[in-house]
C-alpha positions in Angstrom: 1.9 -5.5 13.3 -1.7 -4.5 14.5 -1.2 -1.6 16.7 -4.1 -1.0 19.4 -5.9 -3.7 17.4 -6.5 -1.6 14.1 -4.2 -1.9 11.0 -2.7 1.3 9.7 -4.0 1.6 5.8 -4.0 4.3 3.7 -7.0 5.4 1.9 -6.8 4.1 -2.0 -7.0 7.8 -3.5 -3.8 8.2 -2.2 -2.1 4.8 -3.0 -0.1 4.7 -6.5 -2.0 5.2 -9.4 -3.9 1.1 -10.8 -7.0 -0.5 -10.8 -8.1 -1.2 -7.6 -11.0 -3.7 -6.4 -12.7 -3.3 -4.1 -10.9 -4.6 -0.3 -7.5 -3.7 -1.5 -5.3 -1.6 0.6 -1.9 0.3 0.9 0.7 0.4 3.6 0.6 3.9 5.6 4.1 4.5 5.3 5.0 7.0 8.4 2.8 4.4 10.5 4.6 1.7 9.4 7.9 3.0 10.2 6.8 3.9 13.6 5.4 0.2 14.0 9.2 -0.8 13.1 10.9 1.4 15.8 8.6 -0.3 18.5 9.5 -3.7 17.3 13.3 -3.0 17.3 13.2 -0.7 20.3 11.6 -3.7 22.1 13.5 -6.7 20.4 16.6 -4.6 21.5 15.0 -4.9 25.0 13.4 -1.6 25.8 10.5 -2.1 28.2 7.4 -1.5 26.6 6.1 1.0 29.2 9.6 2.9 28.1 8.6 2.8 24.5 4.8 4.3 25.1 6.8 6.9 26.6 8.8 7.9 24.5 5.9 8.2 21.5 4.3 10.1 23.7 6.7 12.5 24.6 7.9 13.0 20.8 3.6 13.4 20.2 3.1 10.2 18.1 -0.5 10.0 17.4 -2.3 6.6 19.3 -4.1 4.5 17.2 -7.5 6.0 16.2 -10.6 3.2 16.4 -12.0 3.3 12.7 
């Protein structure tokens, strides 16, 4: 998923230890896993409003323009 239009990367100093090239990238794990609650928490049917609420409340950072 591309949340707020940015994908959530990590930068690749902190990926696992290989040879990287240049454009590779790594998952941002606690991103990710927030991306997956909105998608179940919406495929279960949870209004979307309901969902941006609920990040909010718990303080779930917005996506940040990069």
């Amino acid at each position: 998923m591309v949340a707020g239009g940015h994908v959530s990367f990590v930068p690749l100093e902190s990926a696992p230890s290989r040879r990287y090239q240049a454009g590779d990238r790594a998952i941002n794990k606690a991103e990710a896993a927030v991306i997956r609650r909105t998608f179940t928490d919406y495929l279960a049917g949870k209004p979307s409003r309901t969902i941006a609420l609920e990040l909010n409340r718990e303080g779930v950072p917005a996506p940040q323009a990069r």
